[in-house]
C-alpha positions, 0 to 999 in steps of 0.5 A, a space after each residue: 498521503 501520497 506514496 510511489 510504490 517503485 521497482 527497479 530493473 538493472 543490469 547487476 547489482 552495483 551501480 558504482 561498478 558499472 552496472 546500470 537502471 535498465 527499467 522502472 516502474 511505479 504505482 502512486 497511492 493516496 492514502 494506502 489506496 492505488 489511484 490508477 496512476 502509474 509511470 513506466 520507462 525503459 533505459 538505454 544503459 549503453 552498455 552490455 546485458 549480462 545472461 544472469 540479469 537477462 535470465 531474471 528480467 528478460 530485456 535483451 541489449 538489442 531490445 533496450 539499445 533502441 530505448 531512451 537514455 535515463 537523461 532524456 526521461 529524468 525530469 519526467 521521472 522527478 515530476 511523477 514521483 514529486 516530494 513523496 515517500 518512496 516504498 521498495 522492496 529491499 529499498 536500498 538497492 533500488 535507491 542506489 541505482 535511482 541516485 546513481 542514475 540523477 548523479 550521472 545527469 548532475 540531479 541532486 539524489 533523493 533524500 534518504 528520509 523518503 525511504 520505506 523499505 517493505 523488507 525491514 518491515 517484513 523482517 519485523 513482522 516474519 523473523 526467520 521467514 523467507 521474505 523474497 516478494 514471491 514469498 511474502 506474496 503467497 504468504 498474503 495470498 497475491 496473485 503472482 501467476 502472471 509473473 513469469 520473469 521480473 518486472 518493474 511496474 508488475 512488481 510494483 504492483 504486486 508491491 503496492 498489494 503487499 505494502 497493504 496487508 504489511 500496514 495492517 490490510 484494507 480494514 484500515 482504510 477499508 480501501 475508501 478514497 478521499 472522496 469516498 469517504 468525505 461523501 460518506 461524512 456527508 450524507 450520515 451528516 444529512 441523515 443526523 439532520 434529517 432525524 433531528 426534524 422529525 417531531 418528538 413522539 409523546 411519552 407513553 405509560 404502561 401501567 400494571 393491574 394489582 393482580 400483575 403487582 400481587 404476582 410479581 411479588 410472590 414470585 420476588 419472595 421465591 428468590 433466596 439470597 436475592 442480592 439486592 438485598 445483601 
């Protein structure tokens, strides 16, 4: 089964007042295993850069002024991400954005069916616990030392390891690809064969002098109560 890990980075937190997608970032996996595959852009959001927003992801409006408009990466965008389900943390944020951003080009928006959110998941699994990805990553003991400020394709990265351990861990899979594990059918297939045309060895009879049988019994008689005799 393929899955787009993805996170956003915005100017703020409402794309209906004016707020833009500024960064995305996305990790495919394949059955709960990342391929290596991965799709990352910045946007021009041709507007102003908040200092609240920029203190949390660091992206100036000098430095994304000379990036491309979401139009201009939409469809190469809607061909990494195809028809599969789509993970986030706290979901529904960065689907209002993603939507947001399509409806402004006149793109039909992702159906909400394709969401998995990893913090309802979280919040059934932690009730009352802090579930922020920083802290359910060290709850998981992920790495984050590496993220000093918010980034889209670091995040979800750091997310697609955090998605593992929610649905159970690498146990699960044990981390195997597709291919792995159809090699591995494969040769315990060839192993069964192989045992199967090894010759049968003869049948062999141990048998006890009367002198073991007579021991065997007075030992037998020692027993009280033996229960295959109740």
């Amino acid at each position: 089964m393929r899955e787009i890990i993805f996170d956003t980075e915005t100017t703020g937190f409402d794309p209906h007042s004016g707020d833009r997608m500024v960064e995305m970032g996305c990790i495919e996996m394949i059955d709960r295993v990342a391929t290596g595959n991965s799709y990352h852009c910045y946007y021009n959001p041709q507007r102003n850069m908040p200092v609240q927003a920029e203190q949390v992801h660091g992206l100036s409006e000098k430095f994304l002024s000379e990036k491309p408009l979401f139009s201009e990466k939409a469809a190469e965008l809607l061909e990494f991400i195809q028809d599969s389900n789509l993970i986030a943390h706290n979901a529904s944020f960065d689907f209002g954005f993603l939507n947001a951003e399509l409806m402004r080009c006149e793109l039909p928006p992702i159906s909400m069916d394709r969401m998995v959110d990893t913090l309802a998941m979280a919040k059934k699994l932690h009730p009352g616990a802090k579930l922020s990805l920083d802290a359910l990553c060290s709850r998981y003991g992920i790495d984050r030392s590496h993220r000093v400020k918010h980034g889209a394709l670091l995040d979800a990265e750091l997310l697609a390891q955090l998605y593992i351990e929610l649905t159970g861990g690498r146990q699960i899979g044990l981390g195997l690809t597709p291919e792995i594990k159809a090699q591995a059918k494969e040769e315990k297939e060839a192993d069964v064969q192989k045992n199967e045309s090894k010759p049968l060895r003869d049948i062999r009879h141990f048998e006890i002098s009367s002198d073991e049988r007579e021991q065997h019994e007075k030992f037998m008689a020692t027993i009280a109560n033996p229960v295959w005799q109740s």
